[in-house]
SETI-614190 format. One record per residue (C-alpha): residue number from 0; residue in one letter; x, y, z. Coordinates in nm, 2 decimals. Layout:
BEGIN
> lumse  drendo  c1  c2  c3
> NUM  A  X  Y  Z;
...
//
This chain:
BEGIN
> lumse  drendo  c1  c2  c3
> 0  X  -1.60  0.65  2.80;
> 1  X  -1.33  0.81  3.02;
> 2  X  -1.05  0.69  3.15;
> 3  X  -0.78  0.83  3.40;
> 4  X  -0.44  0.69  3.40;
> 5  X  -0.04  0.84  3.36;
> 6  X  -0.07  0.95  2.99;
> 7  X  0.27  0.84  2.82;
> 8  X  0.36  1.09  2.51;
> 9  X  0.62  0.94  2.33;
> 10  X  0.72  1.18  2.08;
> 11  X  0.79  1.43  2.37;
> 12  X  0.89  1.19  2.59;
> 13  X  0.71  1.36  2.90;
> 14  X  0.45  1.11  3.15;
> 15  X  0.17  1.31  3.29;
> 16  X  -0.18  1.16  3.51;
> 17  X  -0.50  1.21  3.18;
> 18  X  -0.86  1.21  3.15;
> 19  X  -0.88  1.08  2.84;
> 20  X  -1.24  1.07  2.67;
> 21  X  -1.32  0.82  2.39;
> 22  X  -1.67  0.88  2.16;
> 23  X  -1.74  0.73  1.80;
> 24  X  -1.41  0.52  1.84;
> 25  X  -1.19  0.80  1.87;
> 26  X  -1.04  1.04  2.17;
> 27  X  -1.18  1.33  2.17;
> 28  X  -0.99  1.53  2.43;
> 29  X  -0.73  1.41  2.65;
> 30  X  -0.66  1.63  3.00;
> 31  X  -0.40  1.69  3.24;
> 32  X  -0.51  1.62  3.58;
> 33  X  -0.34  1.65  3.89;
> 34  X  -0.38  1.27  4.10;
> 35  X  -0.08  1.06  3.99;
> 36  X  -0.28  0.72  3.86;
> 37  X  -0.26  0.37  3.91;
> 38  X  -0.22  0.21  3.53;
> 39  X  -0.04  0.38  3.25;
> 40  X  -0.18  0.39  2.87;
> 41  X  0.03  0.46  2.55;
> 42  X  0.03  0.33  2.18;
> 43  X  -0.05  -0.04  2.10;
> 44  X  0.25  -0.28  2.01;
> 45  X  0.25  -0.29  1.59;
> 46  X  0.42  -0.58  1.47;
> 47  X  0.65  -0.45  1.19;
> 48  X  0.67  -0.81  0.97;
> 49  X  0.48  -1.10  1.01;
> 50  X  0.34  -1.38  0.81;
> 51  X  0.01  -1.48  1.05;
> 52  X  0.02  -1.78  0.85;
> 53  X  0.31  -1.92  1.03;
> 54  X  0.13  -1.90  1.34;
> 55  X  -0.08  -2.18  1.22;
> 56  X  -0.37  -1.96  1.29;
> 57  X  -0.63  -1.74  1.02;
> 58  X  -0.63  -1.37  1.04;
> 59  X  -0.91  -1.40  1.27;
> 60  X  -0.78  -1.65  1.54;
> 61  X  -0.38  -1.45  1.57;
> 62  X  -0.63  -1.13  1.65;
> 63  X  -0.74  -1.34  1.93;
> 64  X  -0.38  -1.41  2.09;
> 65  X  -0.21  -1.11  1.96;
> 66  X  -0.44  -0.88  2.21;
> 67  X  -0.37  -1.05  2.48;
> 68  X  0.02  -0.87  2.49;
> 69  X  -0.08  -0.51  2.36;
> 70  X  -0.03  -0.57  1.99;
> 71  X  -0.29  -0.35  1.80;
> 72  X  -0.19  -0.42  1.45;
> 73  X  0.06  -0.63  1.21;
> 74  X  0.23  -0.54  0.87;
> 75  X  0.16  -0.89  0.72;
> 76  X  0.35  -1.05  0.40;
> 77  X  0.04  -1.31  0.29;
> 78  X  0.32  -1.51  0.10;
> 79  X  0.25  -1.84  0.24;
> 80  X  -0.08  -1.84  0.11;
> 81  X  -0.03  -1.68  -0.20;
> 82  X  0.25  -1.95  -0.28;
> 83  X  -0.03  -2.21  -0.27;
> 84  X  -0.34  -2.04  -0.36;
> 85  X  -0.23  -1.67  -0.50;
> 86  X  -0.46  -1.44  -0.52;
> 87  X  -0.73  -1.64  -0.41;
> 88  X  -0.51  -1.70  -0.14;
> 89  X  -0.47  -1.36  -0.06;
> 90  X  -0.80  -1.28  -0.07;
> 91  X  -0.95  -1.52  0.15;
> 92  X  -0.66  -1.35  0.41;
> 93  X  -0.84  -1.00  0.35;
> 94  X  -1.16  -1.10  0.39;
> 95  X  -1.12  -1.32  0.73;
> 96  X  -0.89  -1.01  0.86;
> 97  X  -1.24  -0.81  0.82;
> 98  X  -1.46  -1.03  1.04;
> 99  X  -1.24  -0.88  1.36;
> 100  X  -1.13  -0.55  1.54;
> 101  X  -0.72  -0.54  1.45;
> 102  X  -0.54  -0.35  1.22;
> 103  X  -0.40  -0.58  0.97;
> 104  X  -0.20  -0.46  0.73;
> 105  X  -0.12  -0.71  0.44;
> 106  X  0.15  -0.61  0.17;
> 107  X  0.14  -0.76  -0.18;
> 108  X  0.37  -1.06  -0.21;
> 109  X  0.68  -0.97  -0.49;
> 110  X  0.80  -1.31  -0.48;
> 111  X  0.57  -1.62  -0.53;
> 112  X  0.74  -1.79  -0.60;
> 113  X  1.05  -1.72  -0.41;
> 114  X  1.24  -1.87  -0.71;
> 115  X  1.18  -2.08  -0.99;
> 116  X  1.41  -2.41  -0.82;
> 117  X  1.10  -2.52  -0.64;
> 118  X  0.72  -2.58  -0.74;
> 119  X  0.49  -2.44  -0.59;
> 120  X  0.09  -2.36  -0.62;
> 121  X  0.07  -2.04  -0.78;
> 122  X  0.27  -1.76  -0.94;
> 123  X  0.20  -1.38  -0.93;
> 124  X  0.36  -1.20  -1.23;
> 125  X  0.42  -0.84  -1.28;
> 126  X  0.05  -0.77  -1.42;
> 127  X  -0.10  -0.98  -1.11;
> 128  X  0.12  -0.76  -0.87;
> 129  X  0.04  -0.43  -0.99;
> 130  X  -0.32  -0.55  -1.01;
> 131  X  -0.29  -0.64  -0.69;
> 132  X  -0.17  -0.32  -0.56;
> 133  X  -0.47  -0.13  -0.70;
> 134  X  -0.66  -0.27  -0.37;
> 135  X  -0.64  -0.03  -0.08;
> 136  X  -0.61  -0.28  0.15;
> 137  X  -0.26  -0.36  0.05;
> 138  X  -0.02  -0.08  0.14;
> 139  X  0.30  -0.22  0.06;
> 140  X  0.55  -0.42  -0.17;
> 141  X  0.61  -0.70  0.10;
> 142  X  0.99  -0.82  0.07;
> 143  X  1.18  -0.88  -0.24;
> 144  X  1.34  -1.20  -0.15;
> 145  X  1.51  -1.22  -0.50;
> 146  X  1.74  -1.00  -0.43;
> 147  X  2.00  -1.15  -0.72;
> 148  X  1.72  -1.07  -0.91;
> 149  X  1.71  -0.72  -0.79;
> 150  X  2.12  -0.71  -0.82;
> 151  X  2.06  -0.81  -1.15;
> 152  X  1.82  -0.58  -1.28;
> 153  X  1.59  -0.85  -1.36;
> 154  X  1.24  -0.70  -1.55;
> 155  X  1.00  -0.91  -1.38;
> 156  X  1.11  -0.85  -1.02;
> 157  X  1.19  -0.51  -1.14;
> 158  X  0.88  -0.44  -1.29;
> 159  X  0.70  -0.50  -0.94;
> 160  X  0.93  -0.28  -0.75;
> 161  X  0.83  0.02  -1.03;
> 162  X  0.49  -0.06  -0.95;
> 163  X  0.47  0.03  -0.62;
> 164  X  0.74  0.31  -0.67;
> 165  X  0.48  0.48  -0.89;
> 166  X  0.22  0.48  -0.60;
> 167  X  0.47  0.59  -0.34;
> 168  X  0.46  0.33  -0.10;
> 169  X  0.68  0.09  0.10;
> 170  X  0.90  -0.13  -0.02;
> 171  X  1.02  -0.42  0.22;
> 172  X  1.40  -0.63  0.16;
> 173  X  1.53  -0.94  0.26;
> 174  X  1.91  -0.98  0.20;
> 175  X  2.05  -1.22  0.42;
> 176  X  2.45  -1.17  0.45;
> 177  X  2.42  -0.88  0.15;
> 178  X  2.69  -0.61  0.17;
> 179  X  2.90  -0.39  -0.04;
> 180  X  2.80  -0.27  -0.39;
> 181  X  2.53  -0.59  -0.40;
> 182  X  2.38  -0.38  -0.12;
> 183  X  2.38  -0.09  -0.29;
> 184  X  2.24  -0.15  -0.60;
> 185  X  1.94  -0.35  -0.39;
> 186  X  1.88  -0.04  -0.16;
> 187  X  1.89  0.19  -0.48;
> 188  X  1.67  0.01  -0.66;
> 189  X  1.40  0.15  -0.40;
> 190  X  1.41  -0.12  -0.13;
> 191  X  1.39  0.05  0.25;
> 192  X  1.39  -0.23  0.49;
> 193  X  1.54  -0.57  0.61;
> 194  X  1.44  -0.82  0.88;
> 195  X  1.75  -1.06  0.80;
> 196  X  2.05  -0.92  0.97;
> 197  X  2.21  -1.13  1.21;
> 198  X  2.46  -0.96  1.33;
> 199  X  2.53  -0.57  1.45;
> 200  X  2.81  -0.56  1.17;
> 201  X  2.53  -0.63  0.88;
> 202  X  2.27  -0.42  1.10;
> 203  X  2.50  -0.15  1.10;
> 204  X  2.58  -0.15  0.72;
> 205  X  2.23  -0.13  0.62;
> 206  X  2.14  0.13  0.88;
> 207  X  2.43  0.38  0.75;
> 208  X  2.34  0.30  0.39;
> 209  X  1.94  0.44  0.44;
> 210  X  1.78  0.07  0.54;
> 211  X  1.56  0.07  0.90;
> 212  X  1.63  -0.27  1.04;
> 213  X  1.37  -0.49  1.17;
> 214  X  1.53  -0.70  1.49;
> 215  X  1.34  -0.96  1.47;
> 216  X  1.26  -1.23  1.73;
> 217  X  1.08  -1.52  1.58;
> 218  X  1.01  -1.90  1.70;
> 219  X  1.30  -1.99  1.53;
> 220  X  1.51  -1.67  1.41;
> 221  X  1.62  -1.50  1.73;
> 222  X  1.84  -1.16  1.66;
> 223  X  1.77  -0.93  1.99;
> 224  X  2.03  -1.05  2.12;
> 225  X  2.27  -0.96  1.86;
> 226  X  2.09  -0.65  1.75;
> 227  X  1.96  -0.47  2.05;
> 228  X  2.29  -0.26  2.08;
> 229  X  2.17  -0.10  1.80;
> 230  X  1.87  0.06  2.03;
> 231  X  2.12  0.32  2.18;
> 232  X  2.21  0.54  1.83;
> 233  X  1.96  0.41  1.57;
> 234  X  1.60  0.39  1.78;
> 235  X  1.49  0.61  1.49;
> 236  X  1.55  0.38  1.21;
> 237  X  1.45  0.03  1.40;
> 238  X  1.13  -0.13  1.46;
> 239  X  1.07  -0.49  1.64;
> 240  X  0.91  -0.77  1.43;
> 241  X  0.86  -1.16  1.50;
> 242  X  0.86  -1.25  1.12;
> 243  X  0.75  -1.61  1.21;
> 244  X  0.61  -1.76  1.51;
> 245  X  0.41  -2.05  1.63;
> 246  X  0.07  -2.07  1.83;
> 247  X  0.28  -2.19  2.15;
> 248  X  0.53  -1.91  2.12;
> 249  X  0.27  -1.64  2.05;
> 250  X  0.05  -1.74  2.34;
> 251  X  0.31  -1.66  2.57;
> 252  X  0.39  -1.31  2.43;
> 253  X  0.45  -1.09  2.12;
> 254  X  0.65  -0.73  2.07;
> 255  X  0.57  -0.63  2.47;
> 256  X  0.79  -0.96  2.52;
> 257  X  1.07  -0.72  2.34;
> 258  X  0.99  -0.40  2.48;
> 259  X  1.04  -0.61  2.84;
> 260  X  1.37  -0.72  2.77;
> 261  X  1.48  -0.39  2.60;
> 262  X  1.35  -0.18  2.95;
> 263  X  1.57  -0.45  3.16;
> 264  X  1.88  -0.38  2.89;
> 265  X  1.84  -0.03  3.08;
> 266  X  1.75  0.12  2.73;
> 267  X  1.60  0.45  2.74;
> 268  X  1.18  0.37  2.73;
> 269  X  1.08  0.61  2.51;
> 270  X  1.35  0.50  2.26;
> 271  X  1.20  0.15  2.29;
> 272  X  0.83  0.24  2.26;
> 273  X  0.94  0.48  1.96;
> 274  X  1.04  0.16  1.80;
> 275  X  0.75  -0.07  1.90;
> 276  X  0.47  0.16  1.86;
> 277  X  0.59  0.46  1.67;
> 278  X  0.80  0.36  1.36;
> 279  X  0.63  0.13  1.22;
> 280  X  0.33  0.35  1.20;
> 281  X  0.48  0.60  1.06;
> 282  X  0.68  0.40  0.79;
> 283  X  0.40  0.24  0.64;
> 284  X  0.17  0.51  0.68;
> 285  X  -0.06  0.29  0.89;
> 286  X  -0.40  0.42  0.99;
> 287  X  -0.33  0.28  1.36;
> 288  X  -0.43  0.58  1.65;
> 289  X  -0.10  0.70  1.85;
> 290  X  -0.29  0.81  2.13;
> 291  X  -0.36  1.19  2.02;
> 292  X  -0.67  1.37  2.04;
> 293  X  -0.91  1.33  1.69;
> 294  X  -0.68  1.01  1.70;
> 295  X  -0.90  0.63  1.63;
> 296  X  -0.83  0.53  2.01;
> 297  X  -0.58  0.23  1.97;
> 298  X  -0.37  0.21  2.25;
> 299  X  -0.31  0.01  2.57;
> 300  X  -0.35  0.05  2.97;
> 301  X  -0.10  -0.15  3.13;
> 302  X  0.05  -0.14  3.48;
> 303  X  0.38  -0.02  3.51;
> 304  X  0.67  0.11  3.25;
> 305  X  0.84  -0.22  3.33;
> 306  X  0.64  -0.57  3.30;
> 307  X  0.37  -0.38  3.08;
> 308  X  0.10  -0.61  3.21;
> 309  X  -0.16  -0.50  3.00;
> 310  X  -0.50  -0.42  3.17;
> 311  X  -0.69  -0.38  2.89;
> 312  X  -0.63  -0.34  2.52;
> 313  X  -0.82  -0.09  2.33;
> 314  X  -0.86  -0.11  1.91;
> 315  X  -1.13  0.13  1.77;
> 316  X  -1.24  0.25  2.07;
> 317  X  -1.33  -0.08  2.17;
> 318  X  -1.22  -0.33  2.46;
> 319  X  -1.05  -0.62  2.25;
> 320  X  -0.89  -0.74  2.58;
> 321  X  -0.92  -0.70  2.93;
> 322  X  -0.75  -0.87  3.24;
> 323  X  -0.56  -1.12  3.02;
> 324  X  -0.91  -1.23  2.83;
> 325  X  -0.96  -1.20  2.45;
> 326  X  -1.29  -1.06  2.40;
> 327  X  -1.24  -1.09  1.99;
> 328  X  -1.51  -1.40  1.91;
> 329  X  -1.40  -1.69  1.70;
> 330  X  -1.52  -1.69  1.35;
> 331  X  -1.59  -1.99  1.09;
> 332  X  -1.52  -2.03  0.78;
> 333  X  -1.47  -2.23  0.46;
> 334  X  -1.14  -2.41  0.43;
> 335  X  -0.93  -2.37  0.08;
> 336  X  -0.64  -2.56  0.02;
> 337  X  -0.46  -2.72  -0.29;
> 338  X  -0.30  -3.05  -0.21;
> 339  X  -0.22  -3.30  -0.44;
> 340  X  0.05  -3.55  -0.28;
> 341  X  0.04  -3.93  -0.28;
> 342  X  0.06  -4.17  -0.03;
> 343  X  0.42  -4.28  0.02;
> 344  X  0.58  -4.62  0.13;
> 345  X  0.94  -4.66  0.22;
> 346  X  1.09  -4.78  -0.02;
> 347  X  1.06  -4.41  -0.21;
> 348  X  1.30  -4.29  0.07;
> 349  X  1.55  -4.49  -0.05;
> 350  X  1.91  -4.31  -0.11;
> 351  X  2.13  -4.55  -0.29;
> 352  X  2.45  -4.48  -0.48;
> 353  X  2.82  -4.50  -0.53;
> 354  X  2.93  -4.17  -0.34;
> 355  X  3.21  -4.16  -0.15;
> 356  X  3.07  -3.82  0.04;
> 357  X  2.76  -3.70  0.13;
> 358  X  2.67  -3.31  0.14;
> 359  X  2.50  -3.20  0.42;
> 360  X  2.27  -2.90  0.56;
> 361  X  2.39  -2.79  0.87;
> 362  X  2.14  -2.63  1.13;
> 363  X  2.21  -2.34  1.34;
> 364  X  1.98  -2.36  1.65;
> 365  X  1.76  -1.97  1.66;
> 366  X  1.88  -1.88  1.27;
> 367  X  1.75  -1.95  0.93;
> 368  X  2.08  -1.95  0.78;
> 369  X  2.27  -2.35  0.70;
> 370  X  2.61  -2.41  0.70;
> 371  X  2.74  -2.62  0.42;
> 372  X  2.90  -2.98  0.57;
> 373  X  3.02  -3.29  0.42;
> 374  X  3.05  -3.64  0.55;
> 375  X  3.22  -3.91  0.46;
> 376  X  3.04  -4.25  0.39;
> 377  X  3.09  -4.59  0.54;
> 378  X  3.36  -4.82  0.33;
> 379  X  3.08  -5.09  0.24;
> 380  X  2.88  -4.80  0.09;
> 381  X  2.59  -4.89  0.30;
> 382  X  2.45  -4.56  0.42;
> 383  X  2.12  -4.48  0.57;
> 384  X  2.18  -4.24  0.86;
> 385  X  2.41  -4.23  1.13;
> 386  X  2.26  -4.12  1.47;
> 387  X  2.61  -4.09  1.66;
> 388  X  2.70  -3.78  1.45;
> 389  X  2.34  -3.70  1.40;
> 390  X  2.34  -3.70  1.01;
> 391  X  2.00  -3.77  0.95;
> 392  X  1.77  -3.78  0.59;
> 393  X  1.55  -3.50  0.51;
> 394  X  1.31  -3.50  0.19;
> 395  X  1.08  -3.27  0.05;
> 396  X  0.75  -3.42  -0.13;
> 397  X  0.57  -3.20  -0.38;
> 398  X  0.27  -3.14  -0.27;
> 399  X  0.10  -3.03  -0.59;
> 400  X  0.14  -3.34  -0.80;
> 401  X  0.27  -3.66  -0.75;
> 402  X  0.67  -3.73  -0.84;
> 403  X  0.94  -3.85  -0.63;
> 404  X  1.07  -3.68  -0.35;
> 405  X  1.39  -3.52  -0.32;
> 406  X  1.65  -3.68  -0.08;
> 407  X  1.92  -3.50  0.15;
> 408  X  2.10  -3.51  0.44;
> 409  X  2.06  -3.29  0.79;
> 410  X  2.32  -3.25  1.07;
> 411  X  2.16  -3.04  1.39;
> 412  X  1.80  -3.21  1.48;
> 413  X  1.94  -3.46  1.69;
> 414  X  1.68  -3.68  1.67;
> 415  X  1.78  -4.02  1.81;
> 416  X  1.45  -4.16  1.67;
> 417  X  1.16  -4.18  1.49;
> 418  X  1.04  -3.86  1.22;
> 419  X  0.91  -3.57  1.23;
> 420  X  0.70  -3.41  0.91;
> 421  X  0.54  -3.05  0.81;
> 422  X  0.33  -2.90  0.53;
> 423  X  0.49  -2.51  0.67;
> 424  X  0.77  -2.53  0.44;
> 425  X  0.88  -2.17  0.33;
> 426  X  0.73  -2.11  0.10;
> 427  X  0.63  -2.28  -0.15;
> 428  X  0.47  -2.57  0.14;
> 429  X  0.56  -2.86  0.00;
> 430  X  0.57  -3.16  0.28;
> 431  X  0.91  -3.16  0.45;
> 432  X  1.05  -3.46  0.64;
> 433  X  1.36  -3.54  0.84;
> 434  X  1.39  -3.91  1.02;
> 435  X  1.62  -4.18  1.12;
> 436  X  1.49  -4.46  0.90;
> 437  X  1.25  -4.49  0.57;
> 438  X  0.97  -4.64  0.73;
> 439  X  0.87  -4.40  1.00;
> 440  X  0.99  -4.11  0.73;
> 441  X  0.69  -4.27  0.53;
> 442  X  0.46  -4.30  0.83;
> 443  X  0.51  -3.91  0.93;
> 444  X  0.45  -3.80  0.57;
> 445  X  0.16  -4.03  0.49;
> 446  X  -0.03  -3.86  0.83;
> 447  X  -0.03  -3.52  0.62;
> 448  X  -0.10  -3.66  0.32;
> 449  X  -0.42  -3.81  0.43;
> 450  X  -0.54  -3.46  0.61;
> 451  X  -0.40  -3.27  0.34;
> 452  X  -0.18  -3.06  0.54;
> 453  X  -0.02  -3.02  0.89;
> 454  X  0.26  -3.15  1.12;
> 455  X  0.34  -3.47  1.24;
> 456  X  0.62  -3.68  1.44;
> 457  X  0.60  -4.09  1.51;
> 458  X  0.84  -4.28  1.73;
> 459  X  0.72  -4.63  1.66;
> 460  X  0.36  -4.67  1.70;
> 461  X  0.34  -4.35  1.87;
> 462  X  0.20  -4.07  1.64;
> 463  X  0.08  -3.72  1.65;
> 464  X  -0.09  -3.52  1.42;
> 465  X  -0.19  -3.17  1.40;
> 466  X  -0.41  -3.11  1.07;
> 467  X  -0.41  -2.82  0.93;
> 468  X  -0.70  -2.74  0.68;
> 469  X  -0.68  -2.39  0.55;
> 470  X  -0.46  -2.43  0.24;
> 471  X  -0.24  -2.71  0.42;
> 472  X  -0.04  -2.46  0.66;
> 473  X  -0.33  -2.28  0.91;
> 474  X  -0.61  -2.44  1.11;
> 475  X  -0.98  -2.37  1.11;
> 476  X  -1.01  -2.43  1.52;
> 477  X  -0.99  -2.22  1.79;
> 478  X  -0.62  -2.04  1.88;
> 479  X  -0.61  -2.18  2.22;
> 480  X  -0.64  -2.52  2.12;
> 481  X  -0.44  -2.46  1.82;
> 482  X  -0.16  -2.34  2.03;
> 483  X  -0.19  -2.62  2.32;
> 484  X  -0.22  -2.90  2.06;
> 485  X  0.14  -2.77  1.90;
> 486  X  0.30  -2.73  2.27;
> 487  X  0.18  -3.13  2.27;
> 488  X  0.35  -3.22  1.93;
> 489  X  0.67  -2.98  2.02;
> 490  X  0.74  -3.15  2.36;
> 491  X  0.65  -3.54  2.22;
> 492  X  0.97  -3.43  1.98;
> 493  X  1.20  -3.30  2.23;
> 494  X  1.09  -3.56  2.48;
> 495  X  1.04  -3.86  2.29;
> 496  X  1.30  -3.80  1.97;
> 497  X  1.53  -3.64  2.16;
> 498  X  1.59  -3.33  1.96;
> 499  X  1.80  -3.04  2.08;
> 500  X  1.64  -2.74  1.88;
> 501  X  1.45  -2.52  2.03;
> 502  X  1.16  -2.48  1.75;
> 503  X  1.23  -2.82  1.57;
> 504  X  0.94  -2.78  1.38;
> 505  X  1.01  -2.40  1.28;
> 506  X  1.36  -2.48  1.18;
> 507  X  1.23  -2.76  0.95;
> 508  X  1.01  -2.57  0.76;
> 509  X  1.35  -2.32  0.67;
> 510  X  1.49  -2.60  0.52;
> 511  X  1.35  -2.59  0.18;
> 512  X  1.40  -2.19  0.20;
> 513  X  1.62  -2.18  -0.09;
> 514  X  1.67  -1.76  -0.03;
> 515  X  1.83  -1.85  0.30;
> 516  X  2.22  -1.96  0.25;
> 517  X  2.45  -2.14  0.19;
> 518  X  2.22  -2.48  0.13;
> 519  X  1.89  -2.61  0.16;
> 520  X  1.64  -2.89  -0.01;
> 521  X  1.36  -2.80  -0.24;
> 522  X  1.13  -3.06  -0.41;
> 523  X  1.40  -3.09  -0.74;
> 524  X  1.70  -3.10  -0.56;
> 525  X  1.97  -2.99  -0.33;
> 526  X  2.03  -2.61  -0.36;
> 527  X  2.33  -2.35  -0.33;
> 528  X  2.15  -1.99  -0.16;
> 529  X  2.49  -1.82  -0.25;
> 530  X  2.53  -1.87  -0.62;
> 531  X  2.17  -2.01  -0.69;
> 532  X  2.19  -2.36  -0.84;
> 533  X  2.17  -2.69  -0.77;
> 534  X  2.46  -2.86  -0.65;
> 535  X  2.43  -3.28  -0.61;
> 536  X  2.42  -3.45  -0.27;
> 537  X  2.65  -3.75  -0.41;
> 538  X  3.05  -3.65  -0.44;
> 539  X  3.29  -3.84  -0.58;
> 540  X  3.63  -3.81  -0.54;
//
């Protein structure tokens, strides 16, 4: 095959009109030619950190979407999965990845679970880890969440991070807010990235301390904004990453959504493709072509240098996408899960007590991080929820055995009615609810209790229900229906319940995240993220 467009080299950052010839999968000879050309090609988009499972989609179905915007490969963290199934769960990620043309690139998870305040499915140990990491399809120590840990010279987490010292390869962070010595001693212990800053301050500390950032635009954690100064002195040590994001979101774009807004910033365009194309292969040593001759041919023809409206997308010499049409085929397969909940009833969401203040988790619309609020209860001591300053009860279920769930309070989802319910809860996936009165909480959790897994939200009579089969958190169907079924469910919330947030469903599943400060709600109980304990939701004074 040969095809003429406006060859873009990134590394020299010179745009010339090509032949380019592709045989076997790879280019074998790319040649100036003198006719300016219609369509330019360069690089596919890599996505530097991303759990597919948040998509709601397998491996195979997020091939189907991520195509569709340029994106040729992923570095993937198969946490989610391994936090309900481990290594089987892991495994079954691997082998669906392989029924499709992409270049995945899964990571072995460091942290499952993310801490030991939460249960959760499975557990990976030192001796699974560096087991684990003796499979060539894993090329990197996905991110050390238990940074305290790290700080603290833990073995176990230590242990894991020696592991994949010894074979020389990546090592991805996540330290939210971590600065000063902490900081130091996490980078020193071998540690090269993070995907958590929030702000250019924290970017900036990382960045001069040896860290590459990850700006990451997500469904619910938005940081371009905030970080895309960086662009302009550090496009050598950044990459672009969407860390979580659902069907909806995804079906509308992926990193060429933040190489468009970087180019309308006025950044410099081969800074920004160096960052979305460039560093992320060469950081993780991916085997993902860069458009060079003996290269595999993995790049993209798109239609200017400033909407990139991608013609056609090319992955091992082969047309994955063309003229906005996947041309990756479903594939089927065997669900796995591990659910064990009980039906509910109302009466289990019952808070009673003798408080006179309540603490509560405050949500920041487009961040992961809470901010620590209290409220004040009634006189009479009869306290539900009260919707006219939106403090509203959320609950995490255990979704491996049955116990009683854990009972909190939420200010930030708005929510003038009705419930809304998730088995995505980072990352352990146990249910996670948040509602304005017991009944419809139990209605909303008993939907995903029957299906084993999903989302749901009920005003009243009214309930919808996406079930999600493959260990509780992904779906088995096709990506465009998965995607259009989640736009239904995310608009009934906003439309019907009233909420403000802009992802209500991702920001609820970052509620039990106990890394994330300063509080959230695991399965036992109300947690601190900045000294790592439990604190009690009842104060008295």
């Amino acid at each position: 095959m040969t095809i003429k467009a406006n060859y873009v080299d990134i590394k020299k950052r010179v745009i010339f009109p090509a032949s380019i010839v592709l045989k076997d999968r790879k280019i074998i000879s790319i040649t100036k030619i003198k006719e300016i050309q219609d369509t330019f090609v360069l690089p596919g988009f890599i996505d530097a950190h991303i759990h597919i499972e948040s998509s709601m989609l397998i491996p195979s179905e997020f091939a189907r979407l991520a195509v569709l915007h340029g994106t040729v490969a992923t570095v993937s963290d198969p946490h989610e999965i391994a936090n309900i199934l481990g290594v089987k769960g892991i495994e079954f990620m691997l082998s669906n990845a392989d029924e499709v043309n992409f270049n995945f690139n899964f990571g072995v998870s460091p942290c499952v679970p993310a801490t030991t305040f939460e249960t959760s499915g499975a557990t990976l140990d030192a001796d699974a880890v560096k087991e684990l990491l003796k499979n060539k399809k894993l090329n990197h120590l996905a991110e050390v969440m238990a940074f305290p840990s790290v700080i603290n010279n833990e073995p176990q987490i230590m242990a894991k991070i020696k592991a994949a010292k010894d074979l020389n390869i990546p090592i991805d962070g996540h330290a939210p807010f971590l600065s000063g010595d902490d900081l130091k001693k996490y980078i020193d212990a071998g540690i090269s990235t993070d995907h958590e800053a929030s702000s250019y301050a924290e970017a900036k500390e990382k960045l001069e301390l040896g860290m590459k950032i990850l700006i990451r635009e997500g469904s619910a954690a938005k940081n371009f904004e905030a970080l895309s100064p960086l662009i302009k002195s550090y496009s050598n040590k950044l990459m672009f990453c969407s860390d979580d994001k659902h069907p909806n979101d995804l079906l509308l774009g992926h990193i060429n959504s933040l190489v468009i807004r970087s180019i309308e910033l006025g950044y410099d365009v081969f800074d920004v493709l160096k960052i979305a194309c460039i560093n992320p292969k060469e950081h993780y040593n991916l085997d993902v072509g860069q458009l060079k001759v003996g290269d595999k041919a993995d790049f993209i023809e798109v239609k200017d240098l400033e909407s990139f409206k991608i013609i056609r997308t090319f992955i091992n010499g082969e047309i994955v996408c063309e003229n906005s049409k996947t041309k990756i085929e479903s594939v089927k397969i065997e669900p796995i899960n591990n659910f064990h909940a009980s039906i509910t009833s109302a009466k289990d969401f019952l808070f009673e007590s003798d408080c006179d203040e309540v603490e509560v988790i405050q949500v920041i619309d487009h961040e992961l991080f809470t901010l620590e609020k209290k409220y004040h209860l009634p006189e009479n001591g009869d306290f539900n929820v009260n919707l006219k300053e939106d403090i509203l009860k959320i609950a995490v279920i255990n979704r491996y055995k049955s116990s009683p769930p854990a009972i909190g309070f939420v200010n930030g989802f708005n929510l003038k009615r009705g419930a809304i319910a998730s088995c995505v809860a980072h990352d352990s996936h146990n249910i996670i609810v948040v509602g304005c009165n017991d009944e419809e909480i139990s209605k909303a959790v008993n939907l995903l209790v029957k299906s084993k897994g999903g989302i749901s939200a009920v005003d009243g009579e009214k309930t919808l229900h996406l079930p999600l089969e493959v260990g509780g958190i992904m779906s088995n169907d096709d990506a465009f229906s998965v995607a259009s079924k989640y736009e239904e469910i995310d608009l009934f919330v906003k439309d019907n319940l009233d909420s403000t947030l802009s992802a209500p469903f991702m920001t609820l599943s970052f509620m039990a995240l106990l890394v994330i400060p300063e509080i959230k709600l695991s399965d036992k109980g109300l947690f601190d993220g900045r000294e790592f304990h439990f604190i009690p939701t009842c104060i008295k004074k």
